[in-house]
PLY file of the C-alpha trace (Angstrom):
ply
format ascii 1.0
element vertex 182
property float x
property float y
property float z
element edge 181
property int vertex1
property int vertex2
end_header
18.81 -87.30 -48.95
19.68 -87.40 -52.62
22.21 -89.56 -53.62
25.18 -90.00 -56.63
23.90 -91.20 -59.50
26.64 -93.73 -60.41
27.55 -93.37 -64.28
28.17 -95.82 -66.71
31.99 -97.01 -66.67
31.61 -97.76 -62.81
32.15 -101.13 -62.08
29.46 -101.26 -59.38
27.19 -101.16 -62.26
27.98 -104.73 -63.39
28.10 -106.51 -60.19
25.58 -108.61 -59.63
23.17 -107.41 -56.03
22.97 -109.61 -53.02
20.01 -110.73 -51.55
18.08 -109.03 -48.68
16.95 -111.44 -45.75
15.09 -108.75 -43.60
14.39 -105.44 -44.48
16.31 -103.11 -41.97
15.16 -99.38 -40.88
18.75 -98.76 -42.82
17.11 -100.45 -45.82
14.48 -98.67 -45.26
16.47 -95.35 -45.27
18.26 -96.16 -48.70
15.25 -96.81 -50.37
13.78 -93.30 -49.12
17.20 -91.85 -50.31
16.65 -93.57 -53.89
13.01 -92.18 -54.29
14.43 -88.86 -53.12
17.30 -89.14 -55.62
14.96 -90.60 -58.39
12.43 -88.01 -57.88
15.13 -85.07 -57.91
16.84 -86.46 -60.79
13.65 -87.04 -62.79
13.65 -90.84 -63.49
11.15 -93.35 -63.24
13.22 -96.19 -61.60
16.44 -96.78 -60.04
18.34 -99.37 -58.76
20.92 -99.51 -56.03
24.15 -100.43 -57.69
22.73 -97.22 -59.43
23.59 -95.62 -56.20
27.12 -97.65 -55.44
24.98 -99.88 -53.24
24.86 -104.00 -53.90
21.63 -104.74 -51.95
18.51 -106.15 -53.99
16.70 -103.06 -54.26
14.61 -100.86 -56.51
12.83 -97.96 -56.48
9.81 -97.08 -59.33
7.25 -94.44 -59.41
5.70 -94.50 -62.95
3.26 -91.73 -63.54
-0.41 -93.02 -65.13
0.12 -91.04 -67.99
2.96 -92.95 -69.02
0.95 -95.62 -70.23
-0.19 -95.45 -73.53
-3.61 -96.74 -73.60
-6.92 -96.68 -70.56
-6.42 -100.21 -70.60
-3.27 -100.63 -69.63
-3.93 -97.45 -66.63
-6.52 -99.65 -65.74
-4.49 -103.37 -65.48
-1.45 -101.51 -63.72
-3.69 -99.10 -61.00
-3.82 -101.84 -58.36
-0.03 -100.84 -58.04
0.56 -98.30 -55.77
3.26 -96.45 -56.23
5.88 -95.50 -55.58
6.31 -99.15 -56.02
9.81 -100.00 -53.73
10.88 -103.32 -54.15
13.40 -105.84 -51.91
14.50 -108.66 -53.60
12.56 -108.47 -56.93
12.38 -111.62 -59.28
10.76 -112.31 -62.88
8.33 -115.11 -62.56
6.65 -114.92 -66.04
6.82 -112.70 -69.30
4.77 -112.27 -72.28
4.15 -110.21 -75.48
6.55 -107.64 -77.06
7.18 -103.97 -76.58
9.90 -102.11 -78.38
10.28 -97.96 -77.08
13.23 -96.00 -76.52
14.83 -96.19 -73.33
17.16 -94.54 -70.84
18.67 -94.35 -67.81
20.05 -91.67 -65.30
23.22 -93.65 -65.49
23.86 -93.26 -69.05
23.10 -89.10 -69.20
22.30 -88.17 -72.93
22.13 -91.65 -74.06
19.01 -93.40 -75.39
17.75 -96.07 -77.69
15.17 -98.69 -79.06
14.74 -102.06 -76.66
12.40 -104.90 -77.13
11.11 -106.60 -73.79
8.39 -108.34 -73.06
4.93 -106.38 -73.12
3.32 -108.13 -70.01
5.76 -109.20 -66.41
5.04 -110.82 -62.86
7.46 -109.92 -60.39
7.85 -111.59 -57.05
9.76 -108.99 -54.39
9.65 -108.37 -50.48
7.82 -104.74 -50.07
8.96 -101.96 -47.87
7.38 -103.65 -44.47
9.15 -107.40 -45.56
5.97 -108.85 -47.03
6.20 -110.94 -49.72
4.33 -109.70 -52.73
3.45 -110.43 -56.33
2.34 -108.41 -59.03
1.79 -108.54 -62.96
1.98 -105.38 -64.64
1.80 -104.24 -68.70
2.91 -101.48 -70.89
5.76 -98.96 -69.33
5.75 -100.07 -66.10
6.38 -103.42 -67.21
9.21 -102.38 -68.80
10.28 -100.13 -65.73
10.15 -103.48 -63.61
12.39 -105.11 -66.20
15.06 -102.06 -66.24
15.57 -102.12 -62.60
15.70 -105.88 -62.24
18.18 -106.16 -64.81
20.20 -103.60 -63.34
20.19 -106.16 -60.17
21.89 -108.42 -62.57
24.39 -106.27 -63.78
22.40 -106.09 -66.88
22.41 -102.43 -68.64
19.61 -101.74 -70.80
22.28 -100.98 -73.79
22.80 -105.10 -73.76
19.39 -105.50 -74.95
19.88 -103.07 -77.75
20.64 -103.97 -81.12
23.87 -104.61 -82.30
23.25 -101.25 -85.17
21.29 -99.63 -82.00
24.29 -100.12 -80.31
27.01 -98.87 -82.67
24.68 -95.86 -83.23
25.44 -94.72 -79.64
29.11 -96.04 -79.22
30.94 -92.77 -79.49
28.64 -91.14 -76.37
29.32 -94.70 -74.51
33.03 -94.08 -74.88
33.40 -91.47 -73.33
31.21 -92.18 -70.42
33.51 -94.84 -69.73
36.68 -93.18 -69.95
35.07 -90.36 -67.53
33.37 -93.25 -65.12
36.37 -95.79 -64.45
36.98 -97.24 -68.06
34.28 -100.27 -67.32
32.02 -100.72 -70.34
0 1
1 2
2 3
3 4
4 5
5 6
6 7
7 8
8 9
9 10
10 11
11 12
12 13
13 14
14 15
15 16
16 17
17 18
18 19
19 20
20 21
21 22
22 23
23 24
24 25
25 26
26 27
27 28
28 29
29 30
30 31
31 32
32 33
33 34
34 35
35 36
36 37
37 38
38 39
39 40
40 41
41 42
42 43
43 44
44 45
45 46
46 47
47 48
48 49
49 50
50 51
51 52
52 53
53 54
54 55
55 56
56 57
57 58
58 59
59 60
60 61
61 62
62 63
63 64
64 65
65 66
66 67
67 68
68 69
69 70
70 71
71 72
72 73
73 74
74 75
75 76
76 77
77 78
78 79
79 80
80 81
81 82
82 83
83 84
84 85
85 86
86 87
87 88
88 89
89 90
90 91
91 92
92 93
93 94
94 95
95 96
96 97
97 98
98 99
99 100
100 101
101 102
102 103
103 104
104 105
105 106
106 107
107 108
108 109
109 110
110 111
111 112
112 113
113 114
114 115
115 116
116 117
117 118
118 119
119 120
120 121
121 122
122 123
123 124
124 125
125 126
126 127
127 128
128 129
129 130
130 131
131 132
132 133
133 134
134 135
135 136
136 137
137 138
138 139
139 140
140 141
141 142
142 143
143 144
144 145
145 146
146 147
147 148
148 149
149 150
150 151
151 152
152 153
153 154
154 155
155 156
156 157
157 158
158 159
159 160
160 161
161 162
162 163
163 164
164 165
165 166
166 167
167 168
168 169
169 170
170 171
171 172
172 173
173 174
174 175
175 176
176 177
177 178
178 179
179 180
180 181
């Protein structure tokens, strides 16, 4: 079932998510309704305060040719995706990758942010078992999104401050459609 895609000036979108101790067949469900809504919605990731939900959950499916370099296909295809993930945390970082980003939340906005080039995640898959992975490049930087989202961190707070400003007018008025949050 595809979902609402909540939009930025919705408070739900800076809460913080609370953690999953099992992973339910209704978990289950909502994380089948997020790749549905992803997938219809064409994004790569999505979290579920992105959906008015608060549970620690996200949902990626990054296509190989995404990645901009064999190498990196090559480090990242032990992941399968869609990659769903329970519970996700940063254990390590490394490098530096600066791209354009956006978000379904933030329709028609997009702009430069630097994060780190190389993550390992720790996160509870779709069955409860704990995993780790390390992944590079894009997907790396998918990862990051979604578990910032989790934190009720919006990829715009990573932008510059002049990256920022450069998209303030479009941010306005997402907020005064979305509930007047920023």
């Amino acid at each position: 079932m595809v979902l609402p895609v909540v939009k930025y000036g919705s408070p739900v979108l800076r809460q913080s998510a609370k953690t999953v101790p099992c992973v339910t067949p209704a978990l289950v469900k909502l994380a089948e309704d997020m790749l549905d809504t992803m997938y219809k919605t064409k994004g790569v990731g999505l979290a579920a305060e992105q959906v008015g939900h608060l549970e620690s959950l996200c949902v990626i499916d990054v296509p190989p040719d995404c990645e901009n370099s064999d190498e990196v296909r090559e480090f990242n295809s032990s992941v399968s995706m869609p990659l769903v993930m329970f519970n996700p945390m940063v254990l390590a970082a490394d490098g530096e990758q600066t791209a354009k980003e956006g978000c379904l939340s933030f329709p028609g906005v997009g702009g430069e942010v630097t994060r780190p080039d190389k993550v390992t995640c720790q996160y509870m898959d779709l069955s409860g078992v704990p995993q780790i992975i390390t992944v590079e490049g894009f997907l790396a930087r998918a990862v990051l999104h979604e578990t910032d989202h989790l934190n009720g961190v919006l990829y715009i707070d990573r932008m510059t401050d002049k990256g920022r400003t450069s998209v303030s007018g479009k941010l306005k008025k997402l907020v005064d459609k979305n509930g007047g949050v920023g």
